[in-house]
C-alpha positions in Angstrom: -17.7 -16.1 2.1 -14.6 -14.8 0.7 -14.2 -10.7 0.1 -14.2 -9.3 -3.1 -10.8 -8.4 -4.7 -9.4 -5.1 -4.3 -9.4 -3.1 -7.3 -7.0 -0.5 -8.6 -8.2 1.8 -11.2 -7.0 4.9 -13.4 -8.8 8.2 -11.7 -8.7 11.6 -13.2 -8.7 13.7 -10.2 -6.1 11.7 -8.4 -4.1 9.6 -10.6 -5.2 6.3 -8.6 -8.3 4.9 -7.5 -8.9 2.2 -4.8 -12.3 0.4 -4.6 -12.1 -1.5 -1.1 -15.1 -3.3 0.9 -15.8 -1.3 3.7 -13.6 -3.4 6.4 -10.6 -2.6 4.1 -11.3 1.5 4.5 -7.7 2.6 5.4 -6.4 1.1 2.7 -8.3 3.9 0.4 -7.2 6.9 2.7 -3.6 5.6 2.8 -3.3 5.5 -1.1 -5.4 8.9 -1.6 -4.4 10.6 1.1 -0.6 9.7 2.0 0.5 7.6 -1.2 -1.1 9.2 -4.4 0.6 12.4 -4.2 4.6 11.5 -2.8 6.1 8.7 -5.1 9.2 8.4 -2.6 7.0 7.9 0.3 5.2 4.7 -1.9 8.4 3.6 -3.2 9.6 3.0 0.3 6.6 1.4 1.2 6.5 -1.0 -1.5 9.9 -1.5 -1.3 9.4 -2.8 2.6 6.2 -4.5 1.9 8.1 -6.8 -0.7 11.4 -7.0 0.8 11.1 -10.4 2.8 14.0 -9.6 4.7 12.5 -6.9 6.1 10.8 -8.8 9.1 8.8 -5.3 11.0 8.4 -2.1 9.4 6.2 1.2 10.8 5.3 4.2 9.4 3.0 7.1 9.7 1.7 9.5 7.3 -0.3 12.2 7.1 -3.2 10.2 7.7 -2.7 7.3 8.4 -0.1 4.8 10.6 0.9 1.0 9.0 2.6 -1.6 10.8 4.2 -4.2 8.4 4.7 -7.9 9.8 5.9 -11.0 8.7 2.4 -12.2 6.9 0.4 -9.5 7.8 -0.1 -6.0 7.3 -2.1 -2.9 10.0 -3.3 0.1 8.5 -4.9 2.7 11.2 -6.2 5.5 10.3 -5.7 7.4 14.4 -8.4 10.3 13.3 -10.9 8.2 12.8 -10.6 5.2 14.4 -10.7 2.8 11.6 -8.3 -0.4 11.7 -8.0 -3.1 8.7 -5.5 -5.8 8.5 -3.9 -7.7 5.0 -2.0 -10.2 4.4 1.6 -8.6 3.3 1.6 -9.7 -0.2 -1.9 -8.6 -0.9 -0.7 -5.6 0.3 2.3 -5.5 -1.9 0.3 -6.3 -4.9 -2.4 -3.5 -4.1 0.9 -1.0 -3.5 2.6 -2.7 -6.9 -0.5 -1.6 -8.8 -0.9 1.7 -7.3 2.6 2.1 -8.3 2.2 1.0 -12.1 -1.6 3.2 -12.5 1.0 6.4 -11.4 3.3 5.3 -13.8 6.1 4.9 -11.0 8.7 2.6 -11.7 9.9 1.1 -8.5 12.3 -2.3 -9.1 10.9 -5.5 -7.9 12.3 -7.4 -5.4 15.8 -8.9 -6.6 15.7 -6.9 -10.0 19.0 -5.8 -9.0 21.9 -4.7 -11.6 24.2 -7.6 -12.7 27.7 -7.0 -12.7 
């Protein structure tokens, strides 16, 4: 059975909407309740999550805690309990589109300026 992709849609209240099955939970607090509102904060994220150099990587927010691996990515949300775990560059691509639906321009990986 595989799961349903995750979806990133245009929301009026909050800029960004994530549609997740319930397993993937977290995911929809982090974006709505730590990500939607500071661009610097997702930036950073997105930045780690794509950067394949960067081997570990932890943060917490607001609301929820993630812990960025190799292949894989935790998201915990500590007040209530729930856990879900992605692979990284689903998790990029779900932070990518977050990124583009706020209309945040964040360079891809590489995209650096050519002397």
């Amino acid at each position: 059975m595989t799961t349903p992709p995750i979806e990133v849609l245009a929301d009026e209240r909050y800029g960004v909407r994530v549609v997740v099955q319930p397993v993937h939970k977290p995911l929809d607090q982090l974006v709505h309740d730590d990500l939607a509102d500071d661009p610097d904060f997702l930036t950073e994220m997105l930045t780690a999550a794509e950067n394949p150099q960067v081997a570990t990587w932890e943060m917490s927010a607001d609301n929820c805690q993630v812990a960025i691996t190799d292949t894989r990515v935790t998201i915990t949300n500590p007040h209530n309990g729930q856990t879900t775990h992605l692979d990284r560059a689903e998790f990029a691509s779900v932070l990518r589109r977050v990124a583009e639906r706020l209309d945040i321009d964040v360079p891809s990986p590489g995209a650096g300026s050519q002397a």
